[in-house]
C-alpha positions in Angstrom: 1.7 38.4 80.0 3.8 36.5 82.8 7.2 36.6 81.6 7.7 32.8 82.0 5.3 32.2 79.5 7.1 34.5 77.2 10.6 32.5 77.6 8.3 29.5 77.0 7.0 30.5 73.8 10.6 32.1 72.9 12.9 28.5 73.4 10.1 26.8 71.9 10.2 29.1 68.8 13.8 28.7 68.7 13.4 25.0 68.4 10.6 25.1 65.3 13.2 28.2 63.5 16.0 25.1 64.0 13.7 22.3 63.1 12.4 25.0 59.7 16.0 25.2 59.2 16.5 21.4 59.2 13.7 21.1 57.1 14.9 23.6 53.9 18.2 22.3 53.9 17.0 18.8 53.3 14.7 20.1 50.9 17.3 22.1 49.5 20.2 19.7 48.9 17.4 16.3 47.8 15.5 18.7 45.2 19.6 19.8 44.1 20.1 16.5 43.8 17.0 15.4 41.6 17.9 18.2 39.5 21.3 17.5 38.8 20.4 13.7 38.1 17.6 14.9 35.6 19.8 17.3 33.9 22.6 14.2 33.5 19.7 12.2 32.1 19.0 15.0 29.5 22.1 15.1 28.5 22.6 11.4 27.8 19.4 11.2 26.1 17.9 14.5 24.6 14.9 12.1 23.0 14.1 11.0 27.0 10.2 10.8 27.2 9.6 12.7 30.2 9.4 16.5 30.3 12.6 16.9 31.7 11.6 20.8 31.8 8.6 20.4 34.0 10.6 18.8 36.2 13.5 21.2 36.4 11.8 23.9 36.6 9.4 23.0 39.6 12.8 21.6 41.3 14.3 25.1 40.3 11.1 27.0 41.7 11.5 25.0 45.0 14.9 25.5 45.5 14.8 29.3 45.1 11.9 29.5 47.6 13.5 27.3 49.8 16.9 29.4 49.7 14.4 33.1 50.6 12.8 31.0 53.6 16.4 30.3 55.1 17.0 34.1 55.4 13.9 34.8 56.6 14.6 32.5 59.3 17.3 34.8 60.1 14.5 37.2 62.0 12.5 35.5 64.5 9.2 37.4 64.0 9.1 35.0 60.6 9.4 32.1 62.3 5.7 31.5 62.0 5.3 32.8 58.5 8.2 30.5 57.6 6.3 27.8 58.8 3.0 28.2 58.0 4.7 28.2 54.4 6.4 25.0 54.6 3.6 23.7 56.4 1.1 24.8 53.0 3.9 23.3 50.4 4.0 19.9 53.0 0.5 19.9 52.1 0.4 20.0 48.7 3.3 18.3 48.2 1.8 14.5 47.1 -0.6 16.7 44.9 2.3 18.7 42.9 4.4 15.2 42.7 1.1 13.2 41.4 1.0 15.9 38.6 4.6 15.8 37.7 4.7 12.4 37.4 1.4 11.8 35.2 2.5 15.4 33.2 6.1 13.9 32.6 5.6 11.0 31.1 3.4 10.1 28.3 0.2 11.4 26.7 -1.6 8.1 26.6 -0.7 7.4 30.4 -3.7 6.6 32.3 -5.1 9.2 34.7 -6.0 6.6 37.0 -2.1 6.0 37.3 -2.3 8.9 39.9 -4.6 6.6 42.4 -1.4 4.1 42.4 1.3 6.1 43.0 2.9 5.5 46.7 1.3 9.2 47.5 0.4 7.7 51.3 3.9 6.8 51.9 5.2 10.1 50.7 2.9 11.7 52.5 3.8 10.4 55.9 6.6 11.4 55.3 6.2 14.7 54.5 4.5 14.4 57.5 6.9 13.2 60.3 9.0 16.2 58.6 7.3 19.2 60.2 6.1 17.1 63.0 10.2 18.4 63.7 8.7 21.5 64.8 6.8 20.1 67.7 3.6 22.3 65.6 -0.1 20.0 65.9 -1.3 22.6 63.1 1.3 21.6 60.7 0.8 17.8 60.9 -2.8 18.9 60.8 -2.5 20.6 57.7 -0.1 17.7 55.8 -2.7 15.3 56.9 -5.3 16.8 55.5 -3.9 17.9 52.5 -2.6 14.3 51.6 -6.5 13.6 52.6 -7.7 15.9 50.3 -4.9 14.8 47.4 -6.3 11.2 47.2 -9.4 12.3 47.1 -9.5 15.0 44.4 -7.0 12.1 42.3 -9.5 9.5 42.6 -12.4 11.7 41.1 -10.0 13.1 38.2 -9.7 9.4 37.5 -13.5 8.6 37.7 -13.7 11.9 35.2 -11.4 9.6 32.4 -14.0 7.9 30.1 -10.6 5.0 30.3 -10.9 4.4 33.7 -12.3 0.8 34.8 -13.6 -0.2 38.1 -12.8 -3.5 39.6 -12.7 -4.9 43.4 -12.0 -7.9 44.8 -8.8 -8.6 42.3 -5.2 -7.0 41.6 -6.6 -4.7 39.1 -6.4 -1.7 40.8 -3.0 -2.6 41.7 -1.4 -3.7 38.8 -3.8 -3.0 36.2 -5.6 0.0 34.6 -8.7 -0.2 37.1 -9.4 1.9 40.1 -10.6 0.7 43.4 -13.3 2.6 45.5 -12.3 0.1 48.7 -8.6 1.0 48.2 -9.2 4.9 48.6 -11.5 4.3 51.4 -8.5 2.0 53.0 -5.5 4.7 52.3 -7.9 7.4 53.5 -8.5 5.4 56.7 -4.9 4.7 57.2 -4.2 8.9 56.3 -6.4 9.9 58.8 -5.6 7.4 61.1 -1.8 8.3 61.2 -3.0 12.2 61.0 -4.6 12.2 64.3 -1.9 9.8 66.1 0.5 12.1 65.1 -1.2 15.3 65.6 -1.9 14.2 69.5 2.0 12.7 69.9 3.4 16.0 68.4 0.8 18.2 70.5 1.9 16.0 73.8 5.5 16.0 73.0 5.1 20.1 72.7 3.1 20.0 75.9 6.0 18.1 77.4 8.8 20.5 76.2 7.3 23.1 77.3 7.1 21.7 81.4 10.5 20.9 80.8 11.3 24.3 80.0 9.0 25.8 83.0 10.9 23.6 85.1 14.2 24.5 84.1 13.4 28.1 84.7 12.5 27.1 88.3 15.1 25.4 88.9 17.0 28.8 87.4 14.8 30.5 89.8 15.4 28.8 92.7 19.3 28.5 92.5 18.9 32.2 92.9 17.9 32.1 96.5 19.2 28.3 97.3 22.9 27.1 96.1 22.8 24.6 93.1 23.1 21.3 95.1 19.7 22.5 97.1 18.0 24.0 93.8 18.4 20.6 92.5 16.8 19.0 95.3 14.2 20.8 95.4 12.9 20.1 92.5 13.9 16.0 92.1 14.5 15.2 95.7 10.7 14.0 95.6 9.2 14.0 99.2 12.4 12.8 101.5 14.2 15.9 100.6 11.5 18.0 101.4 10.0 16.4 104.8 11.6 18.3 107.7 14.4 16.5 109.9 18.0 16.0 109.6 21.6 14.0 110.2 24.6 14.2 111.4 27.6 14.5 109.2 31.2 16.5 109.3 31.0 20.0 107.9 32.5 23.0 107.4 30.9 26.1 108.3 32.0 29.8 106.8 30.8 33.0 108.5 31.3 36.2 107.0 30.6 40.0 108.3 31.1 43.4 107.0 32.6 45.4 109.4 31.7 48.8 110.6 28.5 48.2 108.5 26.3 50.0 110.5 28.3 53.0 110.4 28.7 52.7 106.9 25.4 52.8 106.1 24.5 55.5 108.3 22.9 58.9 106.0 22.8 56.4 102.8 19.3 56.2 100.9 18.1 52.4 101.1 18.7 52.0 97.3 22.1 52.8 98.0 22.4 50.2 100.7 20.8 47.8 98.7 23.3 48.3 96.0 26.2 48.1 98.1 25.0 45.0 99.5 24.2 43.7 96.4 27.5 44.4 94.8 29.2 42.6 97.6 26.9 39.8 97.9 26.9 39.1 94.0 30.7 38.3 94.4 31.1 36.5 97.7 28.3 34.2 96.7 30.0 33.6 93.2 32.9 32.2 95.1 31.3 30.3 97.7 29.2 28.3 94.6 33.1 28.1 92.6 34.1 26.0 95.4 30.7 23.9 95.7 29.6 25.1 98.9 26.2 25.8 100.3 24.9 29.1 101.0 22.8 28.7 103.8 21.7 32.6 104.3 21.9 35.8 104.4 21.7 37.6 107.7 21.6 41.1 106.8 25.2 41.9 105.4 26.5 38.5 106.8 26.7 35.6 105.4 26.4 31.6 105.9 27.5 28.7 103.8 28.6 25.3 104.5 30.7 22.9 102.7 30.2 19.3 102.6 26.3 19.8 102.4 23.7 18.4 101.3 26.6 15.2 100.7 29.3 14.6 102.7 32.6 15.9 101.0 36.1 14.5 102.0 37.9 18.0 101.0 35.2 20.4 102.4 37.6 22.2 104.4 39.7 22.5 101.5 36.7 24.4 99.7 35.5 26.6 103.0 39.7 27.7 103.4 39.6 28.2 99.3 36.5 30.2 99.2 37.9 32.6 101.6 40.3 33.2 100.1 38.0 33.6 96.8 36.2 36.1 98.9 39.3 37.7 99.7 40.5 38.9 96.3 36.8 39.4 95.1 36.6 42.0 97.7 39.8 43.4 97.2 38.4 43.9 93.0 35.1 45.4 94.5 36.7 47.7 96.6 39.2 49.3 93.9 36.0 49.7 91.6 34.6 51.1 94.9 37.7 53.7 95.0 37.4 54.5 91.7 34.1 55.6 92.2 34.9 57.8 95.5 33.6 55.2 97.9 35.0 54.1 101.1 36.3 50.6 101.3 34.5 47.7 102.7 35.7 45.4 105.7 35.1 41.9 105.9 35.2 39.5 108.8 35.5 35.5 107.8 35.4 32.9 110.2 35.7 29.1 109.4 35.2 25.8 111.8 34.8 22.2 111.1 33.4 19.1 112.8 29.8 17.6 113.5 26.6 19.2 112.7 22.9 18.5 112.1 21.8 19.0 108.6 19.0 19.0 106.8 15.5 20.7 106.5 14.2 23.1 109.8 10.8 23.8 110.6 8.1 22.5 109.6 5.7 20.9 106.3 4.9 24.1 105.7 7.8 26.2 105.8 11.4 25.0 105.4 14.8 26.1 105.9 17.3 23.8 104.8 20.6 24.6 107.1 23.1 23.0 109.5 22.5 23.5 113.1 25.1 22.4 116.3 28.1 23.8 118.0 30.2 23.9 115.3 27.8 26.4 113.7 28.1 28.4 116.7 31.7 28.6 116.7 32.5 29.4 113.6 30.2 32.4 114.0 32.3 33.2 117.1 35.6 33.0 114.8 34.1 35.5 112.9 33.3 37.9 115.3 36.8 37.6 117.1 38.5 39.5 114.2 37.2 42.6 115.2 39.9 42.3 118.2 42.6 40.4 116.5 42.0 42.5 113.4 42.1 39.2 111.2 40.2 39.3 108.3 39.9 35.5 108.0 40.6 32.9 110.5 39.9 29.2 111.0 40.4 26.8 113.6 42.5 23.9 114.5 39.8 21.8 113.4 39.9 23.0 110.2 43.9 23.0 109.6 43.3 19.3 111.0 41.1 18.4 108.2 43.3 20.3 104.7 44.5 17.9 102.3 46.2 20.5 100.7 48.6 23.3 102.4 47.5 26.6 103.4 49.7 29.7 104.3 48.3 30.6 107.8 49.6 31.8 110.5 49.2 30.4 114.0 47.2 32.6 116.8 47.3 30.0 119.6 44.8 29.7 122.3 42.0 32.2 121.8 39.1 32.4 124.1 35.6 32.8 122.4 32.4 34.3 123.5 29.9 31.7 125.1 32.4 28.8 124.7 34.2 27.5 128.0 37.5 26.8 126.5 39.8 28.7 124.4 40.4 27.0 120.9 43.4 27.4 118.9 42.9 29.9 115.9 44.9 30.2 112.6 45.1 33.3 110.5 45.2 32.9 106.5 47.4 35.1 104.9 47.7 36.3 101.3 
């Protein structure tokens, strides 16, 4: 079974165990309460009519049950036991308070009291109770049990010699008669309300349970794309996913193990993929703490821009702070690294800001959402120059230009980069 669908079916058992949960402790603390009034009554009058012990002892019954059903709750593989339970007890419930009622009070009552009684209203809401647990069969089941209650009342009042008929007149309202157009009404009105509610719950469970699937894309997604992307993925509609771009100020972070080929060399692939997923797990972890984009992974180097997809007064703030993130997160992984009797790891980072085209590349088919110009390009170029300065992080002018906050750096003057006709003036960040 696709393991989507069982997270599915898992969250949306977890929501019917809290809605079960709801349910017993209402039923729990309102059949408490009944109790405690009936015993007060009692009391006061020991001559009361009723059969107060009938009463206590289904509310007694109840209660106990109720109480077992809570711990049971307590393993999820009873989840559906628990609920097909209260589900059956929903179901009978008109029929057992009908009976207490007519049993309680006295002998000479009329049976046909029990087609009077409000049973429809507490029906309904017995009803909308376990609708809670988003379950059609359990609405289904109250529905038709209230169904079924009326019913099997109205013939045990057609069975007393005393009943009357009458129609047309308050008599089966107020009097001792009974009405054949009034069950035919309350049974139209049950089933009516049965069905309405069997299809709301069974759309509203439907509805959950996209919700969920698309929250575990989303989930999905934000493993390959950063957060801000995920998101826009999935709710941008069509403009965020039609290929083009703008123009807006970024800041661009390239990062690079160094030596990696070297490193790698006699290492089994799983190895390499380990390594690379170690280091990887970390850097990325800071580059989403400081709300920046990652953009790619090229090999064991890295891309992410700052100020994407919306523009971000302080994105140079957040590239300069996630390098330095990256920084001590590599300097953790590589003393878990010694203390396994690995070598070190050698990072390169390389940071510059200014204009860049942003948006999705390629075309309807296949997307890349990235940043594209000459600031791209020089920041990877900043990168690349540590391996002769022996930097492990630099950043430009541009960058220093653009910090709201300070940053300990030191200057490295003009520096001449690869494929750019002037030299650019680089800073160094230190510890």
């Amino acid at each position: 079974m696709d393991r989507s669908v069982d997270e599915t079916a898992r969250l949306l058992r977890e929501r019917e165990a809290r809605s079960l949960r709801l349910l017993l402790y209402i039923l729990i603390c309102g059949f408490s309460a009944v109790m405690v009034h009936v015993l007060i009554q009692l009391a006061e009058d020991p001559a009361v009519t009723f059969r107060a012990s009938l009463i206590v002892g289904y509310l007694a019954f109840s209660i106990v049950v109720g109480v077992g059903l809570l711990f049971a709750l307590r393993q999820p593989r009873w989840v559906g036991v628990v609920g097909m339970v209260v589900a059956l007890a929903a179901s009978t419930f008109t029929a057992v308070l009908g009976l207490v009622i007519l049993r309680s009070l006295p002998a000479e009552t009329p049976v046909s009291l029990l087609t009077k009684l409000p049973l429809a209203s507490a029906g309904l809401g017995a009803m909308a109770s376990v609708a809670l647990t988003l379950r059609p069969l359990y609405v289904a089941m109250v529905g038709g049990g209230l169904a079924l209650t009326l019913l099997g009342f109205y013939g045990l009042a057609v069975l007393d010699p005393a009943t009357t008929f009458a129609s047309n007149s308050a008599a089966p309202y107020v009097g001792p008669a009974v009405s054949t157009t009034r069950l035919v009404m309350e049974l139209i009105f049950v089933g009516s309300a049965t069905v309405c509610m069997t299809f709301a719950v069974r759309f509203a469970r439907q509805t959950m349970a996209e919700a969920i699937a698309l929250q575990r894309s989303t989930d999905q997604l934000s493993r390959y794309f950063s957060p801000d992307i995920a998101r826009g993925i999935t709710g941008g509609g069509d403009a965020f996913l039609r290929p083009g771009g703008k123009e807006q100020d970024v800041a661009v972070l390239f990062s690079d193990l160094s030596g990696y080929t070297r490193l790698c060399a006699g290492l089994p692939a799983g190895e390499v993929l380990t390594m690379l997923s170690e280091y990887h797990e970390r850097m990325v972890a800071e580059i989403f703490r400081s709300g920046g984009t990652l953009d790619k992974f090229m090999g064991d180097g890295i891309m992410a821009t700052f100020g994407t997809p919306l523009p971000t007064r302080d994105a140079a703030d957040r590239a300069v702070r996630t390098a330095q993130g990256m920084m001590a997160a590599l300097a953790t992984l590589n003393g878990d690294r010694a203390r396994r009797g690995l070598p070190p790891l050698v990072q390169r980072i390389g940071i510059h800001a200014g204009p860049a085209i942003v948006g999705n590349i390629g075309t309807s088919q296949r997307l890349e959402y990235t940043a594209i110009g000459d600031t791209v390009n020089i920041a990877n170029r900043i990168q690349a120059k540590g391996k002769s300065t022996g930097r492990p992080a630099m950043m430009s002018a541009a960058v220093v230009s653009r910090l709201t906050q300070p940053v300990a750096s030191e200057s490295l003057g003009l520096v001449a980069l690869d494929g750019q006709p002037l030299p650019i003036e680089l800073h160094a960040l230190t510890a």
